[in-house]
DRENDOVEX-604276 format. One record per residue (C-alpha): residue number from 1; residue in one letter; x, z, y. Coordinates in nm, 3 decimals, padded with zeros to 5 digits. Example, Ala and Ser with C-alpha at 12.3 -4.5 7.8 and 13.67 -1.06 7.14 Angstrom:
2
@n->1 res->A u->01.230 w->00.780 v->-00.450
@n->2 res->S u->01.367 w->00.714 v->-00.106
//
This chain:
416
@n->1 res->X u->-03.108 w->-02.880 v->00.899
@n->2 res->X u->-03.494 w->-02.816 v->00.774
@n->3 res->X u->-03.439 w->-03.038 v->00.470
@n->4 res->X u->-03.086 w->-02.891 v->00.395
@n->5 res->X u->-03.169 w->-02.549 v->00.364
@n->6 res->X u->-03.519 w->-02.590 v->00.196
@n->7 res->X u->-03.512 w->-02.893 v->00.028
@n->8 res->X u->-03.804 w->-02.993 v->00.115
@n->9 res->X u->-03.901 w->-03.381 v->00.343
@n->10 res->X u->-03.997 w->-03.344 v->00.682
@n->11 res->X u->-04.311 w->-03.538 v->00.709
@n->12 res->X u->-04.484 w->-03.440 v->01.019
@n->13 res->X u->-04.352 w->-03.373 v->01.439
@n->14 res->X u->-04.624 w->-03.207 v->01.651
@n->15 res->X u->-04.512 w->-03.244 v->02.012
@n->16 res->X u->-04.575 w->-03.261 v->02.359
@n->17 res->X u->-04.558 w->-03.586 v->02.558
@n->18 res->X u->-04.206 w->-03.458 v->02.646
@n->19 res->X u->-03.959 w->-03.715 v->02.781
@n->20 res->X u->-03.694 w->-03.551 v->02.515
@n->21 res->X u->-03.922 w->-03.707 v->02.233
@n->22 res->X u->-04.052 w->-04.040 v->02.381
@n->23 res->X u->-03.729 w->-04.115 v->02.521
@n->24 res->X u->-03.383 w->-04.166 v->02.408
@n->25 res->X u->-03.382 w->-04.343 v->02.053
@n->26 res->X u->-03.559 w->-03.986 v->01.918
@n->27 res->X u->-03.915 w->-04.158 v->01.823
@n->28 res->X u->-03.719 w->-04.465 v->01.654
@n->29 res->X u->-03.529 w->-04.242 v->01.464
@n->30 res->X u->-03.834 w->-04.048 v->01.341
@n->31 res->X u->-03.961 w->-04.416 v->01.239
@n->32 res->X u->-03.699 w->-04.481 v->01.042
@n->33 res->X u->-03.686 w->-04.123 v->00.823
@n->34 res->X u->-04.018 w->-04.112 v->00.783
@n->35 res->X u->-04.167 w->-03.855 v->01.008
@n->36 res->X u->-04.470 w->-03.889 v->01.137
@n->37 res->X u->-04.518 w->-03.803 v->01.525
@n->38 res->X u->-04.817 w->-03.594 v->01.677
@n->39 res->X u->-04.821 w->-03.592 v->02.084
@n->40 res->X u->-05.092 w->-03.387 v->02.234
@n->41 res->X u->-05.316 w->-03.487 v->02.456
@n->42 res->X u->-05.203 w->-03.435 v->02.814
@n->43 res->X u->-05.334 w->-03.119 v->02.998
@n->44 res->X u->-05.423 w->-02.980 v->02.670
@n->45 res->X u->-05.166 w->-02.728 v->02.556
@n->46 res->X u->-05.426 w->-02.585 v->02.311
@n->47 res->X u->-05.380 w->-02.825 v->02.079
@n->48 res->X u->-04.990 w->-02.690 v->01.982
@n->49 res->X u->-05.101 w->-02.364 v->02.053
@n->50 res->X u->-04.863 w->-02.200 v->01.781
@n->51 res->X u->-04.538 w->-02.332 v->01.960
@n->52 res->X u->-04.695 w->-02.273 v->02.326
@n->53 res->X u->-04.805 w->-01.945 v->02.227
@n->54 res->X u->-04.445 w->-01.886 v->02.102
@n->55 res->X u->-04.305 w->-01.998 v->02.401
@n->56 res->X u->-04.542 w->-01.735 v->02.651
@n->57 res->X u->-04.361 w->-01.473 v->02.428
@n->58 res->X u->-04.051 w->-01.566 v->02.448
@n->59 res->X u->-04.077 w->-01.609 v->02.838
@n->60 res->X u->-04.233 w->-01.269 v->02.808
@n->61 res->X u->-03.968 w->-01.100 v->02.648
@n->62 res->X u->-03.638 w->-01.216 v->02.770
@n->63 res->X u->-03.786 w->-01.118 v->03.146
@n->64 res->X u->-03.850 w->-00.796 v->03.050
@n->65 res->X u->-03.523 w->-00.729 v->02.878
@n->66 res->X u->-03.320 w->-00.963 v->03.179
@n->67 res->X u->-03.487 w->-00.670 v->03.403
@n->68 res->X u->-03.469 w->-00.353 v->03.252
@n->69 res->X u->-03.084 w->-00.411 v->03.207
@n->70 res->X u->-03.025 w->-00.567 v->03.539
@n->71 res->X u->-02.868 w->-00.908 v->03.496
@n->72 res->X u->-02.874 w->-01.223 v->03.693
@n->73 res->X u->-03.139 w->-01.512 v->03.632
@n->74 res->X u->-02.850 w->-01.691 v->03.561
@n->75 res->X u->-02.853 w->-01.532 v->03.183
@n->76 res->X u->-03.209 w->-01.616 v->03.094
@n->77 res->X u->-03.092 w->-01.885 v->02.842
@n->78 res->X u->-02.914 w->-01.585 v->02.700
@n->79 res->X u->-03.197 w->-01.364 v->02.706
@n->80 res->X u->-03.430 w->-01.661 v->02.510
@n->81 res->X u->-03.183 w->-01.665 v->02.214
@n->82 res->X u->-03.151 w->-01.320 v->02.189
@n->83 res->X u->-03.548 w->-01.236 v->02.205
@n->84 res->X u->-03.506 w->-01.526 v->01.919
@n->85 res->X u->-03.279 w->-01.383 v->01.703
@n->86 res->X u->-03.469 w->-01.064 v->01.758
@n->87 res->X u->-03.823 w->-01.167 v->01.668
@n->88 res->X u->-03.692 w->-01.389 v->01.327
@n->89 res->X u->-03.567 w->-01.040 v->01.247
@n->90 res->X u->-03.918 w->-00.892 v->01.318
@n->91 res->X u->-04.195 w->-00.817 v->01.058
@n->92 res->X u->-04.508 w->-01.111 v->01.153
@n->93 res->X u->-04.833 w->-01.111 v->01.103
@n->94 res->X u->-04.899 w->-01.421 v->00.977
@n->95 res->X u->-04.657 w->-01.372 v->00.734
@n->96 res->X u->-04.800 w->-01.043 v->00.609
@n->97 res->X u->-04.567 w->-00.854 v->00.821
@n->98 res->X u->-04.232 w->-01.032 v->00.580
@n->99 res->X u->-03.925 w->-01.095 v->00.797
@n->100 res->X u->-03.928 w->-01.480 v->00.870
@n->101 res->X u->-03.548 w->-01.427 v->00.849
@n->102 res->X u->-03.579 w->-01.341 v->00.483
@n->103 res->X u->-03.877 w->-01.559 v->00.418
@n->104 res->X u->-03.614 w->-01.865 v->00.550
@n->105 res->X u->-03.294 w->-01.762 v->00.365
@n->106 res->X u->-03.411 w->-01.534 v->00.056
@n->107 res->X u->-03.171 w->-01.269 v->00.147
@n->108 res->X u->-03.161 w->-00.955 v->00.274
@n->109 res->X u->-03.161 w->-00.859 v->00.662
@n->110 res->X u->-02.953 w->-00.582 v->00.810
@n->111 res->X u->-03.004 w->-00.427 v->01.106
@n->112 res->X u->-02.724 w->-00.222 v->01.147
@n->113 res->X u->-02.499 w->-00.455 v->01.353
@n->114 res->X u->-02.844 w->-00.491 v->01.660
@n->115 res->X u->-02.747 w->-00.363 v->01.957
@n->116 res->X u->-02.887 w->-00.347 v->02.305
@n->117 res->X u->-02.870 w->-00.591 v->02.545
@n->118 res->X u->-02.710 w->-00.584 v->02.828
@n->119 res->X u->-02.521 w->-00.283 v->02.766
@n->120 res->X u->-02.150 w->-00.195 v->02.841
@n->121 res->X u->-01.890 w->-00.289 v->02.530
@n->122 res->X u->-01.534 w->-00.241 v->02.543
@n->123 res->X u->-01.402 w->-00.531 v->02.396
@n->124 res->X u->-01.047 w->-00.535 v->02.204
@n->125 res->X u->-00.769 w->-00.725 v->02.338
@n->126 res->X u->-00.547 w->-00.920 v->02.089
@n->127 res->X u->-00.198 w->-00.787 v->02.069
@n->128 res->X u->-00.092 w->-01.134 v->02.172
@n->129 res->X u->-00.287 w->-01.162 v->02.477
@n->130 res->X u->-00.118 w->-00.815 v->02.655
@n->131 res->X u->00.203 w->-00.695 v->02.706
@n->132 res->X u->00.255 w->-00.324 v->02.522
@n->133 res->X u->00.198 w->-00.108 v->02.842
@n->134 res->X u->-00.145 w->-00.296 v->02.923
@n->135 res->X u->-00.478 w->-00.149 v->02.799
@n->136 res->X u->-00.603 w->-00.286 v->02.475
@n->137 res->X u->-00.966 w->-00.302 v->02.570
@n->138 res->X u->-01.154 w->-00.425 v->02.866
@n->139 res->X u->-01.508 w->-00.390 v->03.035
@n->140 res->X u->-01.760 w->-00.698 v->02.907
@n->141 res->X u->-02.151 w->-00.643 v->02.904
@n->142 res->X u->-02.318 w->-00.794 v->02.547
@n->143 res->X u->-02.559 w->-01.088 v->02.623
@n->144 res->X u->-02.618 w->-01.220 v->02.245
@n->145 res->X u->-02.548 w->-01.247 v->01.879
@n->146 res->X u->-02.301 w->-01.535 v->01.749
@n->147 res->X u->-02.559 w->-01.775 v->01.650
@n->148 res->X u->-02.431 w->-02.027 v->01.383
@n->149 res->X u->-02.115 w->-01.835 v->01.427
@n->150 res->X u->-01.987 w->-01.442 v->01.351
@n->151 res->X u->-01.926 w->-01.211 v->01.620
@n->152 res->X u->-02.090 w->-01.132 v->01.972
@n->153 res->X u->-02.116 w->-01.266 v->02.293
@n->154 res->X u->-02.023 w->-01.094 v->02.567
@n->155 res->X u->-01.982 w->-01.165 v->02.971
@n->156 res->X u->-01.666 w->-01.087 v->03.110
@n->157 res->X u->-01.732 w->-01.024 v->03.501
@n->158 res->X u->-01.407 w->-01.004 v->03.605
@n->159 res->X u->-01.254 w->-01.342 v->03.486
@n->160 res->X u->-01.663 w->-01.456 v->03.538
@n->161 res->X u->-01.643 w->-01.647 v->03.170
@n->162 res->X u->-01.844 w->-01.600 v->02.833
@n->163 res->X u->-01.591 w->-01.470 v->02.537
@n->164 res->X u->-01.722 w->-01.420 v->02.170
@n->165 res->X u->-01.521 w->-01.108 v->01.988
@n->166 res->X u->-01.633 w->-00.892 v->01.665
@n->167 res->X u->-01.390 w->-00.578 v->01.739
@n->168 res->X u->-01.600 w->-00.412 v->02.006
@n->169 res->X u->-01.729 w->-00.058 v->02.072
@n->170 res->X u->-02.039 w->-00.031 v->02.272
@n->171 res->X u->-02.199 w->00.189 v->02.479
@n->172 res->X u->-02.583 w->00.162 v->02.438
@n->173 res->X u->-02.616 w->00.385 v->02.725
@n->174 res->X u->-02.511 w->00.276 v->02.978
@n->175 res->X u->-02.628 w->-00.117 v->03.132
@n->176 res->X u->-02.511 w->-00.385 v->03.350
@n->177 res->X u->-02.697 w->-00.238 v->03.657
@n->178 res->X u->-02.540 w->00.083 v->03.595
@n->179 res->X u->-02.191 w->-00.058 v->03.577
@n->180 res->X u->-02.124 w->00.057 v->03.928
@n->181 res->X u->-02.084 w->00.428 v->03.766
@n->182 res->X u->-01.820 w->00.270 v->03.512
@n->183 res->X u->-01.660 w->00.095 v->03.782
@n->184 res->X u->-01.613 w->00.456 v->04.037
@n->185 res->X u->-01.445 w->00.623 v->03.677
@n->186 res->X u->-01.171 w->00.327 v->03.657
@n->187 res->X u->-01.132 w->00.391 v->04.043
@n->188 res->X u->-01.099 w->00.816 v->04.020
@n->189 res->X u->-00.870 w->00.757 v->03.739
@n->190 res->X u->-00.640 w->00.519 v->03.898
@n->191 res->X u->-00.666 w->00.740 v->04.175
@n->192 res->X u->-00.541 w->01.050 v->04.013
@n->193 res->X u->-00.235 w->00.849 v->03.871
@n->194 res->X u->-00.145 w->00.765 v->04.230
@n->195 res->X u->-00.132 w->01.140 v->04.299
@n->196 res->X u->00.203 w->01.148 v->04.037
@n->197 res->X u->00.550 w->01.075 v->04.143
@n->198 res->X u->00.685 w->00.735 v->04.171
@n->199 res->X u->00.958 w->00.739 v->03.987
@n->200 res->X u->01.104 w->00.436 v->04.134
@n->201 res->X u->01.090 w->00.574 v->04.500
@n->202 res->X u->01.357 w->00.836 v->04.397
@n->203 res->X u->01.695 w->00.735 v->04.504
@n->204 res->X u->02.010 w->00.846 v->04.347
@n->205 res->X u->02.095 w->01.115 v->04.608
@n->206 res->X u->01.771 w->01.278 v->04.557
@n->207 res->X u->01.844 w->01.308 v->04.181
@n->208 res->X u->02.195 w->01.403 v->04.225
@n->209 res->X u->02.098 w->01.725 v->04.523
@n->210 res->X u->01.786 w->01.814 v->04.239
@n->211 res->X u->01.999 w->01.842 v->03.986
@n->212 res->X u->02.311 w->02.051 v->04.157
@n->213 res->X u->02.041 w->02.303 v->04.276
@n->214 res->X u->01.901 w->02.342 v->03.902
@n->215 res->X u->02.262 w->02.446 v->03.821
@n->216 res->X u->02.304 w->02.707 v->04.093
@n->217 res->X u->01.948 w->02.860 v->03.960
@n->218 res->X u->02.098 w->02.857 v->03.618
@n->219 res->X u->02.380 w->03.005 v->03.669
@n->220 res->X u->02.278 w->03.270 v->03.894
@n->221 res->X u->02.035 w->03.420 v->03.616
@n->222 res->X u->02.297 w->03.408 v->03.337
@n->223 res->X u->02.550 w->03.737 v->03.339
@n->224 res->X u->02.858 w->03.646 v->03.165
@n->225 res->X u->02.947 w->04.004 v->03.037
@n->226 res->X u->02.634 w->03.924 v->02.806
@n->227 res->X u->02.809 w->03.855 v->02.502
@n->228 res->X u->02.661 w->03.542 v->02.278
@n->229 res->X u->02.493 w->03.642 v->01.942
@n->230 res->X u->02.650 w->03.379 v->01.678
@n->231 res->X u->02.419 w->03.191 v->01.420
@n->232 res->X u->02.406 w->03.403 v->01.069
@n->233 res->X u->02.430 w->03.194 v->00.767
@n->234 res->X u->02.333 w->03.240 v->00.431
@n->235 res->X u->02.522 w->03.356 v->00.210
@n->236 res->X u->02.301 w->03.239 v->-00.098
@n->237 res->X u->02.418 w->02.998 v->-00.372
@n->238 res->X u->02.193 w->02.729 v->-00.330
@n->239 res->X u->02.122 w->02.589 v->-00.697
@n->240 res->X u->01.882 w->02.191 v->-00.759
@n->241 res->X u->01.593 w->02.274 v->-00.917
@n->242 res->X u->01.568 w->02.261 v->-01.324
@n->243 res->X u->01.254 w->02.112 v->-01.319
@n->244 res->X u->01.409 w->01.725 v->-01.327
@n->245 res->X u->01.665 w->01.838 v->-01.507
@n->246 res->X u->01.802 w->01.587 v->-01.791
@n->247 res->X u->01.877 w->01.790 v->-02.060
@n->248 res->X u->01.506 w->01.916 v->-02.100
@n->249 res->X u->01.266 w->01.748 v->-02.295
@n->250 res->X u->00.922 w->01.554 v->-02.181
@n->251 res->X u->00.601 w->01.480 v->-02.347
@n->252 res->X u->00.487 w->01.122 v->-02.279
@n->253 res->X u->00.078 w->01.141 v->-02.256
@n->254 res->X u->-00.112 w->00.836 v->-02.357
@n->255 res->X u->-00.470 w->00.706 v->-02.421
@n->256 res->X u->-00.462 w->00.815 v->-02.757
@n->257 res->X u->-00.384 w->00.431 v->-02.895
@n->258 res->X u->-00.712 w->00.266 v->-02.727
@n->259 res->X u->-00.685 w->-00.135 v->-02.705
@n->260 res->X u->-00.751 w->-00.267 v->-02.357
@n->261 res->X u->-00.875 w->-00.559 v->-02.448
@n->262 res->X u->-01.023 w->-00.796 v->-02.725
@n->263 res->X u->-00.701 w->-00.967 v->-02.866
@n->264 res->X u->-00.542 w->-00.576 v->-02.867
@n->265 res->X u->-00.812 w->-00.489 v->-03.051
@n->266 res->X u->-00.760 w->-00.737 v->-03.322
@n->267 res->X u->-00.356 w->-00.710 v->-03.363
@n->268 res->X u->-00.455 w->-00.294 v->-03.365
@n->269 res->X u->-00.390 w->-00.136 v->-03.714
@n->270 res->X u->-00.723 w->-00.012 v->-03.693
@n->271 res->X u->-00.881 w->-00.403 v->-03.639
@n->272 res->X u->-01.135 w->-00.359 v->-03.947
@n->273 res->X u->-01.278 w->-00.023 v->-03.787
@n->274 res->X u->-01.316 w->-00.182 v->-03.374
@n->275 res->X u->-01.445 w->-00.506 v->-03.536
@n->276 res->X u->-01.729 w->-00.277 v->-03.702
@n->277 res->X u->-01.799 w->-00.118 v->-03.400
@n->278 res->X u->-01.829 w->-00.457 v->-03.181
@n->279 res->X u->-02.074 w->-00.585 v->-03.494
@n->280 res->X u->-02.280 w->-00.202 v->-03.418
@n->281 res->X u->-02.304 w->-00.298 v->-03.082
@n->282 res->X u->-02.394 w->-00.613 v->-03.121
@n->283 res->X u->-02.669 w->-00.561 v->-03.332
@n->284 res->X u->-02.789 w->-00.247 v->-03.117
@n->285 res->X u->-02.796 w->-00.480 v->-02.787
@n->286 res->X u->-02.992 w->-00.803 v->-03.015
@n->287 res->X u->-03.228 w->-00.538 v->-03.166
@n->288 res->X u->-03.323 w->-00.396 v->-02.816
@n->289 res->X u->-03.395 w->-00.775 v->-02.692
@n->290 res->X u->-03.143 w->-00.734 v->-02.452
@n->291 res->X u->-03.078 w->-01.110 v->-02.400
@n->292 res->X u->-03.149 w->-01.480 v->-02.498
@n->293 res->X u->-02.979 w->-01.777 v->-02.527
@n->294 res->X u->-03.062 w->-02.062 v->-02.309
@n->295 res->X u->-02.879 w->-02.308 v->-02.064
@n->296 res->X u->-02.705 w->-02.211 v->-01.708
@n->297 res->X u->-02.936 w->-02.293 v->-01.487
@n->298 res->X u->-02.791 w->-02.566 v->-01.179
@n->299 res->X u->-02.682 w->-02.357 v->-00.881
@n->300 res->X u->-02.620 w->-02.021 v->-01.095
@n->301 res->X u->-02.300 w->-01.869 v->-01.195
@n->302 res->X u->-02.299 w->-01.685 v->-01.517
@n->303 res->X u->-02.098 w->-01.294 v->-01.500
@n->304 res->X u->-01.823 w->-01.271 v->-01.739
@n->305 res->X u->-01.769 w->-00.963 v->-01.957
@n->306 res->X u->-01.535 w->-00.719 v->-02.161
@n->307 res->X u->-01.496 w->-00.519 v->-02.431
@n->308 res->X u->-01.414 w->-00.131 v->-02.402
@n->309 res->X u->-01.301 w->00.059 v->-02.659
@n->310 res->X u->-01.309 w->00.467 v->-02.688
@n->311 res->X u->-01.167 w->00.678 v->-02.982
@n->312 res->X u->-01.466 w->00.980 v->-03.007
@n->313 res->X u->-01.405 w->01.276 v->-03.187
@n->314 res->X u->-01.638 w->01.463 v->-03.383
@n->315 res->X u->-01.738 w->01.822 v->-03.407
@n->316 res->X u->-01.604 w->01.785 v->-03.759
@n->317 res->X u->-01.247 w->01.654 v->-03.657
@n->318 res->X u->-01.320 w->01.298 v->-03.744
@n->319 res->X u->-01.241 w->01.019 v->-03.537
@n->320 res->X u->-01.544 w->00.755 v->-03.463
@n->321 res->X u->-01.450 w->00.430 v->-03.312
@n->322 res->X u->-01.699 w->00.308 v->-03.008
@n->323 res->X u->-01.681 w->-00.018 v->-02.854
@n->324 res->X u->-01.910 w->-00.103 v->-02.585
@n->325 res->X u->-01.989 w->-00.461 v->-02.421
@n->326 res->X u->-02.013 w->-00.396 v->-02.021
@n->327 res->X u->-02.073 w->-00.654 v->-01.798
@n->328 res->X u->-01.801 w->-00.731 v->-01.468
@n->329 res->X u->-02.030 w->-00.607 v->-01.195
@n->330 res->X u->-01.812 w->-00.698 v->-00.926
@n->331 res->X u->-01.915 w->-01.073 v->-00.936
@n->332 res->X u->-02.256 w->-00.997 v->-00.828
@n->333 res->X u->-02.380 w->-01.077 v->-00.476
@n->334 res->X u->-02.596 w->-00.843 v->-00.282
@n->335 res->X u->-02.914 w->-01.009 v->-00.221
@n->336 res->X u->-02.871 w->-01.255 v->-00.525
@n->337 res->X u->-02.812 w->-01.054 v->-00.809
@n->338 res->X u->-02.928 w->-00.745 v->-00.668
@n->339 res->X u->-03.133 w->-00.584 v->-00.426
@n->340 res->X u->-03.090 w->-00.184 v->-00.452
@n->341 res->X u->-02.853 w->00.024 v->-00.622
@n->342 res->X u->-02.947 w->00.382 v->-00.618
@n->343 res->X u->-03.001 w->00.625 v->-00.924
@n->344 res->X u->-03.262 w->00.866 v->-00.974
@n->345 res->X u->-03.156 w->01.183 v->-01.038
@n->346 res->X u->-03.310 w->01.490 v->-01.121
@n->347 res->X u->-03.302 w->01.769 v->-00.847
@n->348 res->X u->-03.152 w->02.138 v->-00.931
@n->349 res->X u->-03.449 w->02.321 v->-00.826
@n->350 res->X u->-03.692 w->02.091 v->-01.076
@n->351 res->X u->-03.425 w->02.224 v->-01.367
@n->352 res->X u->-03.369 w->02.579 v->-01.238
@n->353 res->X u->-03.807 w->02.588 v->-01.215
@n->354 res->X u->-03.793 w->02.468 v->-01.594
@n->355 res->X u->-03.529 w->02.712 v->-01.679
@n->356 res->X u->-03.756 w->03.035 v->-01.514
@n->357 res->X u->-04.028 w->02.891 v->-01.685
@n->358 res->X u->-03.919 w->02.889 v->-02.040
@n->359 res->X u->-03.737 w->03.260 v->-01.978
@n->360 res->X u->-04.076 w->03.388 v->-01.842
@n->361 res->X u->-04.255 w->03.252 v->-02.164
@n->362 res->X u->-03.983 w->03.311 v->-02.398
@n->363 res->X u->-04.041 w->02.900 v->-02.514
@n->364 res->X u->-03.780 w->02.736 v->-02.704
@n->365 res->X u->-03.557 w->02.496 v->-02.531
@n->366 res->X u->-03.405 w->02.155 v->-02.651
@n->367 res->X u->-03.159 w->01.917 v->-02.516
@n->368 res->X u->-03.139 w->01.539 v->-02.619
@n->369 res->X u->-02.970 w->01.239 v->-02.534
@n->370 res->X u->-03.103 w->00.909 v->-02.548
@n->371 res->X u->-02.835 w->00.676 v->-02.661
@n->372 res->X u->-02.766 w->00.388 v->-02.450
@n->373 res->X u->-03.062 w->00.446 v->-02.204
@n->374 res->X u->-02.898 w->00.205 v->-01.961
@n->375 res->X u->-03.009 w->-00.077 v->-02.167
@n->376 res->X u->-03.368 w->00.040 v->-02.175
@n->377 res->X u->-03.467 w->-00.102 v->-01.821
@n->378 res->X u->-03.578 w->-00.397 v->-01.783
@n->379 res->X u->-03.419 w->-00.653 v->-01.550
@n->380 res->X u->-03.644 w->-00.824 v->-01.219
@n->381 res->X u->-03.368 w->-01.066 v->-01.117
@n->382 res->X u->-03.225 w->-01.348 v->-01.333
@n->383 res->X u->-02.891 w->-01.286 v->-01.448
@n->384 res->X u->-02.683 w->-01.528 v->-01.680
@n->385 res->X u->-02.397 w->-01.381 v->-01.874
@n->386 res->X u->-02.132 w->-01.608 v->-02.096
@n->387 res->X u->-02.112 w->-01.510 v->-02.457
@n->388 res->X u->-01.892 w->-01.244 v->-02.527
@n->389 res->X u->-01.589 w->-01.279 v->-02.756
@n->390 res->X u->-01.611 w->-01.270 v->-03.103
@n->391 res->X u->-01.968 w->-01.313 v->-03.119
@n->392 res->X u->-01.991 w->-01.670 v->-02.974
@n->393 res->X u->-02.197 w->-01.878 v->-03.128
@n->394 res->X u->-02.122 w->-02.193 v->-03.321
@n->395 res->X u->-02.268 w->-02.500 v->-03.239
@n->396 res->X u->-02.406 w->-02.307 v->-02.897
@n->397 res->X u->-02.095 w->-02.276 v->-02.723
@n->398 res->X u->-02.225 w->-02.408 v->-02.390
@n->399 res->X u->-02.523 w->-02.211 v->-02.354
@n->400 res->X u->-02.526 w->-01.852 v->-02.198
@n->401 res->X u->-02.707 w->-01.553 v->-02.224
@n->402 res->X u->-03.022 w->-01.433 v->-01.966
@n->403 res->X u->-03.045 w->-01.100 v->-01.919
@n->404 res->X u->-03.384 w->-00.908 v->-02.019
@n->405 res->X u->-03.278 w->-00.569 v->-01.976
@n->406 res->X u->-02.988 w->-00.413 v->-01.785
@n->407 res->X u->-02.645 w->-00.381 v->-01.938
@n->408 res->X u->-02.345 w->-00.146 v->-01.875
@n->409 res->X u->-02.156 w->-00.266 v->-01.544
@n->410 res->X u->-02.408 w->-00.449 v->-01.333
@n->411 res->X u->-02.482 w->-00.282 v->-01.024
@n->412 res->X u->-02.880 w->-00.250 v->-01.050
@n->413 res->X u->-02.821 w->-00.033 v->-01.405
@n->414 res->X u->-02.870 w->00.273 v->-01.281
@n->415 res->X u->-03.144 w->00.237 v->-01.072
@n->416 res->X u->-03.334 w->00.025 v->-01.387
//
């Protein structure tokens, strides 16, 4: 597993004098890949002292969180892995306080799905496994993340098994030594339904004698020389709306004749005039040094891309033809391509202050826009983009373009 997710040869197996690794084929097999075996000394645990340190805090750990939530010795092997999983998710020192976690996979570690363990969690019950009157959760206690596999672990007390399950709400507050308190709700509950009728205890007597006195009550109340008010109805011609009415006329809205794509572009009867505004773009985008050619790396996947087109209309009552090359963000992979996605903005109070300050000093004030500042940042990932149509270039039609500076689309634009 080492050598498939690094790449790199195991060369070297420091070890006790174990019967797991003298024993059983295992010191052959290291033979015969390659890997050279260290065995300590015996009675000198010093000499691993990384792994045996490891090991005292591990030990340490799963005790104390096996005894602050109350659970059986019979979990510690739970309890190890999840004071595992928790410390490969913890900044080290020897690492310059990195996440080994990240340090392992390159990617990014969320915390948001830690929870704590030993607590009550109300796991869902599929749809197939209850009938529609039974309750569609039931009362597990979480004991450890999924490992290799999504989801959580959980112990299920009353059919005394281990069940894995991702659609879970849990209770943080409440642990496995307090479940006595969950169990006495339940119980008061069930209780307080027992306190209702039982509808199947009524015979057919009982409902028949019930419902002959409810007539006698009714009819005693009601006086009969009381004459009955009848229902007044409206009189009112009641017309359809003319809203959705045929004979009026509609006004069909469109974009104002703006190709979707490239090959609508070209077939438009304004082709000359969105073929001069790809060419401005283009030559905007390889005067800013947004990109260079060069080959697709092995194990990268280059984003595809699109043309947009926009009719503008000028103060003047011209017509100016835009077309704009924007990258299809939604390929991208968090942690890959990407890391954070936020844009600076300015804050209200910072303008309103500026505002105030050129009223108070009766200054001049100027507004400008810089034209495509999203392609002004420069990029600290490496992205590969195919060439985009119309502008591929001959001879070069396998290579691709890397990204130096951010394009329109990606999601790290507006934070660049």
């Amino acid at each position: 597993m080492v050598e498939t997710e690094t790449g790199l040869k195991v060369k070297c197996l420091r070890s006790d004098n174990g019967g797991e690794y003298i024993d059983g084929g295992f010191s052959e097999y290291c033979a015969a890949q390659g890997i050279r075996m260290e065995k300590t000394i015996p009675g000198t645990p010093h000499q691993n002292g990384v792994a045996e340190r490891m090991n005292r805090t591990l030990n340490e750990r799963a005790r104390s969180m096996r005894l602050h939530v109350g659970l059986p010795k019979t979990f510690w092997a739970d309890a190890v892995n999840t004071a595992a999983y928790l410390i490969n998710r913890g900044p080290s020192v020897p690492m310059e306080f990195r996440l080994p976690e990240e340090v392992w996979s390159s990617k990014k570690v969320k915390f948001s799905h830690l929870k704590v363990f030993g607590c009550v969690s109300y796991v869902h019950i599929d749809s197939d496994a209850r009938s529609k009157l039974d309750a569609k959760s039931k009362i597990c206690f979480f004991i450890g993340y999924g490992d290799e596999k999504f989801g959580y672990r959980f112990w299920d007390e009353q059919n005394r098994k281990i069940i894995r399950s991702r659609n879970v709400i849990f209770n943080e507050q409440v642990m496995y030594k307090d479940r006595s308190t969950v169990t006495s709700d339940v119980t008061e509950i069930d209780q307080k339904k027992s306190e209702f009728v039982n509808l199947d205890e009524l015979t057919e007597s009982t409902v028949q004698k019930e419902g002959e006195k409810d007539k006698e009550n009714v009819n005693s109340h009601v006086d009969l020389s009381t004459p009955v008010a009848e229902v007044r109805r409206s009189s009112r011609n009641i017309r359809p709306p003319q809203r959705y009415s045929p004979v009026l006329n509609y006004l069909l809205l469109t974009n104002g004749g703006e190709p979707e794509c490239y090959d609508e572009a070209l077939q438009d009867e304004n082709s000359n005039k969105w073929e001069l505004a790809m060419k401005d773009e283009m030559d905007s985008l390889l005067g800013n040094q947004t990109w260079e050619l060069t080959e697709l790396p092995i194990g990268k996947k280059a984003l595809h891309n699109k043309w947009v087109y926009r009719i503008k209309n000028k103060h003047d009552g011209s017509k100016r033809y835009k077309a704009r090359l924007v990258v299809k963000g939604f390929q991208q992979k968090e942690g890959i391509d990407y890391t954070e996605i936020f844009s600076p903005v300015v804050k209200m109070s910072t303008i309103r202050l500026v505002l105030g300050m050129v009223a108070a000093e009766n200054l001049h004030l100027k507004q400008l826009d810089v034209k495509t500042a999203f392609l002004h940042g420069d990029l600290e990932e490496d992205l590969y983009m195919i060439q985009p149509k119309g502008f591929i270039v001959q001879g070069q039609e396998n290579l691709v373009y890397k990204l130096r500076k951010s394009l329109y689309g990606l999601k790290q634009a507006p934070r660049q």
